[in-house]
VEXMAR-518420 format. One record per residue: chain; x, y, z of N, C-alpha, C, O, CB in turn. Coordinates in Angstrom, 3 decimals, padded with zeros to 6 digits. Each point is the difference from the previous one (the first is absolute). Glycine has a CB too. Example, Ala and Ser with C-alpha at 12.3 -4.5 7.8 and 13.67 -1.06 7.14 Angstrom:
% VEXMAR-518420
+------+----------+----------+----------+----------+----------+----------+----------+----------+----------+----------+----------+----------+----------+----------+----------+
! unit !      nc1 !      nc2 !      nc3 !     cac1 !     cac2 !     cac3 !      cc1 !      cc2 !      cc3 !      oc1 !      oc2 !      oc3 !     cbc1 !     cbc2 !     cbc3 !
+------+----------+----------+----------+----------+----------+----------+----------+----------+----------+----------+----------+----------+----------+----------+----------+
!    A !  013.190 ! -005.690 !  007.800 ! -000.890 !  001.190 !  000.000 !  000.900 !  001.200 !  000.000 !  001.036 ! -000.019 !  000.665 ! -002.928 ! -001.154 !  000.581 !
!    A !  001.542 !  002.223 ! -001.966 !  000.820 !  001.190 !  000.060 ! -000.770 !  001.090 !  000.730 !  000.509 !  001.108 !  000.169 !  000.675 ! -001.736 ! -002.314 !
+------+----------+----------+----------+----------+----------+----------+----------+----------+----------+----------+----------+----------+----------+----------+----------+
***
This chain:
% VEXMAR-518420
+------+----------+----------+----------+----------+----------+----------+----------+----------+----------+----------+----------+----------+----------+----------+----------+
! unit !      nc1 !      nc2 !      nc3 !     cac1 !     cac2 !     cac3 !      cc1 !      cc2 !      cc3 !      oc1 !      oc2 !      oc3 !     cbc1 !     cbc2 !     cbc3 !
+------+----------+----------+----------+----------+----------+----------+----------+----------+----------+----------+----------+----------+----------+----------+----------+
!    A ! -005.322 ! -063.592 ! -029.650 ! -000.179 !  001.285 !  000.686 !  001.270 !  000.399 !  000.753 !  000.414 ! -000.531 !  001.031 ! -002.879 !  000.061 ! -000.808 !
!    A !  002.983 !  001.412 ! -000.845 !  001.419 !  000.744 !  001.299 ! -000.216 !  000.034 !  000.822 !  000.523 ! -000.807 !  000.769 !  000.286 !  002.021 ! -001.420 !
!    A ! -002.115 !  000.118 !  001.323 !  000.067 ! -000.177 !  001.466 ! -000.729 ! -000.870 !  000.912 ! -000.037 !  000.141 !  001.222 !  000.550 !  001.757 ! -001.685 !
!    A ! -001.309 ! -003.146 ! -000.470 !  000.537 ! -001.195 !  000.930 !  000.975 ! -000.694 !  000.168 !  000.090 ! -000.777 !  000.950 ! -001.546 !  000.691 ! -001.142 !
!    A !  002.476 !  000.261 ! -000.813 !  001.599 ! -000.687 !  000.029 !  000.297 !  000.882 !  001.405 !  000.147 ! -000.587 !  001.072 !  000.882 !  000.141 ! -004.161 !
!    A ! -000.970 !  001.641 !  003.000 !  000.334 !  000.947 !  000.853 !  000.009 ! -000.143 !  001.458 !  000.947 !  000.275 !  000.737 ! -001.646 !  000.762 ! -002.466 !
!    A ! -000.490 ! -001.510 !  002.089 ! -001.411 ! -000.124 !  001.548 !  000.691 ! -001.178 ! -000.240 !  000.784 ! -000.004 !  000.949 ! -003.729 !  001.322 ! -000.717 !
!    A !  003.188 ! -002.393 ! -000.923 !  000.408 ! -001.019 !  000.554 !  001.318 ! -000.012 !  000.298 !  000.485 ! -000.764 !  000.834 ! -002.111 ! -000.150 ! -001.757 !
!    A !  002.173 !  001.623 !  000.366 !  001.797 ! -000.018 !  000.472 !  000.122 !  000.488 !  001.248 !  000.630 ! -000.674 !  000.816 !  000.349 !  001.186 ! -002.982 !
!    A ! -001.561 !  000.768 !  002.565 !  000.025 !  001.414 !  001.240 ! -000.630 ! -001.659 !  000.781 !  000.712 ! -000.448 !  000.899 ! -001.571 !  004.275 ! -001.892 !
!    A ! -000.262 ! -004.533 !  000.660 ! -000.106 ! -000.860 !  001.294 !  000.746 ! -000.536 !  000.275 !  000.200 !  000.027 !  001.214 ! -001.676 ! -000.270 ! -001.310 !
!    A !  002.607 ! -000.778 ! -000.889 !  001.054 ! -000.934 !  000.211 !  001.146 !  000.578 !  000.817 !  000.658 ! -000.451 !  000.937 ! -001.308 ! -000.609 ! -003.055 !
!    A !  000.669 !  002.313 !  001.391 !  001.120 !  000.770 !  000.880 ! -000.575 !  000.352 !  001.638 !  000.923 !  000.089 !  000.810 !  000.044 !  001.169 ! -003.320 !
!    A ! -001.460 ! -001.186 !  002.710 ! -000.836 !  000.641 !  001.143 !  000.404 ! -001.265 !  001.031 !  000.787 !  000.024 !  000.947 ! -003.111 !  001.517 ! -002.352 !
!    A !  001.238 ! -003.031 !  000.720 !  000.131 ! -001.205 !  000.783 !  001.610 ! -000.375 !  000.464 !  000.245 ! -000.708 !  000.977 ! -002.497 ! -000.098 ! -002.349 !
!    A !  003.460 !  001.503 !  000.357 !  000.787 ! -000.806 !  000.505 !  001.227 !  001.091 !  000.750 !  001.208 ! -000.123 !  000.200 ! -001.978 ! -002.034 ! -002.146 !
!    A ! -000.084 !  003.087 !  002.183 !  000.633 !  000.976 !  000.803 ! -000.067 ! -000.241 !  001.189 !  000.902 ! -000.041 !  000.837 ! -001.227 !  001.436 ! -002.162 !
!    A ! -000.938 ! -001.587 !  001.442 ! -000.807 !  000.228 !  001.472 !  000.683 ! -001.101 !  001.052 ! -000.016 !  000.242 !  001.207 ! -002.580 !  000.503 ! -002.419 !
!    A !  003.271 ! -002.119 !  000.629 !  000.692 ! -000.702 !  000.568 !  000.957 !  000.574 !  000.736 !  000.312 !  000.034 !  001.190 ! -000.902 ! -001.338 ! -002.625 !
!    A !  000.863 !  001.615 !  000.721 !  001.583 !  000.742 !  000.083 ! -000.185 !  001.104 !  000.870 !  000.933 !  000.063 !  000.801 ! -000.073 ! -000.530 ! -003.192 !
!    A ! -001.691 !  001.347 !  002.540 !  000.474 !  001.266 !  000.560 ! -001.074 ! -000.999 !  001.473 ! -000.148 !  000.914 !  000.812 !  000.660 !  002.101 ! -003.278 !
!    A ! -001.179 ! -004.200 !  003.052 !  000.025 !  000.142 !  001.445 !  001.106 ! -000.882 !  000.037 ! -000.203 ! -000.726 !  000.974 ! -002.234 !  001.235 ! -000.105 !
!    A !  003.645 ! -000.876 ! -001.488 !  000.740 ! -001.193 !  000.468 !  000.909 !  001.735 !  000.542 !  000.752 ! -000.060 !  000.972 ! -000.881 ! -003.306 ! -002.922 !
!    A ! -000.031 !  004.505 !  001.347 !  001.269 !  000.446 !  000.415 ! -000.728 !  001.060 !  001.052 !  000.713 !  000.744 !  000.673 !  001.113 ! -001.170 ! -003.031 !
!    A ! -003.432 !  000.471 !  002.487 ! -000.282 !  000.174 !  001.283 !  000.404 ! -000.955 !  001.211 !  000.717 !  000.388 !  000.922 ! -002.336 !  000.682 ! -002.175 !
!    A !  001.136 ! -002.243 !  001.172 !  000.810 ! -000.803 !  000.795 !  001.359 !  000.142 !  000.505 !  000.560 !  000.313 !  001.051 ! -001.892 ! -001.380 ! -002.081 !
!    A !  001.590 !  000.757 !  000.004 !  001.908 !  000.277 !  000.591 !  000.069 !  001.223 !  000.844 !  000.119 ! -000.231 !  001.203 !  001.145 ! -000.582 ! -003.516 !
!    A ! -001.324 !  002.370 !  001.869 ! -000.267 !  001.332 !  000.578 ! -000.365 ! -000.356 !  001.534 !  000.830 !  000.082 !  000.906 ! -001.729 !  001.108 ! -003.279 !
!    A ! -000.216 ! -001.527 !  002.526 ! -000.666 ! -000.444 !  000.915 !  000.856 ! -000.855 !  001.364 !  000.068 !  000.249 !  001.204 ! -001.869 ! -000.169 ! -003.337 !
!    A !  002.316 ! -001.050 !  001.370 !  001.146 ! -000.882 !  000.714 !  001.703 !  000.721 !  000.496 !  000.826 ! -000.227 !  000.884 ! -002.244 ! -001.763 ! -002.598 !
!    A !  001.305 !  002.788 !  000.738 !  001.650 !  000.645 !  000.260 ! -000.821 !  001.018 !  001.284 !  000.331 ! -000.111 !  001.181 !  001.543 !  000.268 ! -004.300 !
!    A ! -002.678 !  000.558 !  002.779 ! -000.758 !  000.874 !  001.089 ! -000.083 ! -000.948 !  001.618 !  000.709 !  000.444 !  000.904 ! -002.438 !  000.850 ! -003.239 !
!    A !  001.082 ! -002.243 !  002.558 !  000.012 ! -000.972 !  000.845 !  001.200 ! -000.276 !  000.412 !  000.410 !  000.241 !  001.135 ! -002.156 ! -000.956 ! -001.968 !
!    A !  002.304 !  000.256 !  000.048 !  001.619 !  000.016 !  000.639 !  000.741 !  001.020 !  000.351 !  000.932 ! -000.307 !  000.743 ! -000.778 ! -001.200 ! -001.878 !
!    A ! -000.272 !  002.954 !  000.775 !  000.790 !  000.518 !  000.523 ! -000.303 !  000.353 !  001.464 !  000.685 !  000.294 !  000.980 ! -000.103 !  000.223 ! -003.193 !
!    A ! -001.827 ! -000.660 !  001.972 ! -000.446 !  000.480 !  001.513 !  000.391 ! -000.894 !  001.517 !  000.180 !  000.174 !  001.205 ! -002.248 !  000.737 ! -002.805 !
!    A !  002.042 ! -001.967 !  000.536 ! -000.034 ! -001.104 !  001.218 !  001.745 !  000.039 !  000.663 !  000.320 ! -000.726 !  000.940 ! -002.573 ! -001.213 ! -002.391 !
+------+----------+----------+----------+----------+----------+----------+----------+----------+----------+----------+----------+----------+----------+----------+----------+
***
């Protein structure tokens, strides 16, 4: 089935995004903190 190849890729991609975009909330977060301080 394609668009279960599909639904399963959009998930893989999804799972290994989501890492990624709070590591660079984090950071954001930290440069923010620091500047203030």
């Amino acid at each position: 089935e394609p668009a279960a190849e599909g639904a399963a890729a959009a998930g893989a991609t999804e799972a290994a995004a989501k890492p990624a975009a709070t590591t660079a909330a984090k950071a954001k977060t930290a440069k923010t903190a620091a500047a203030k301080s």
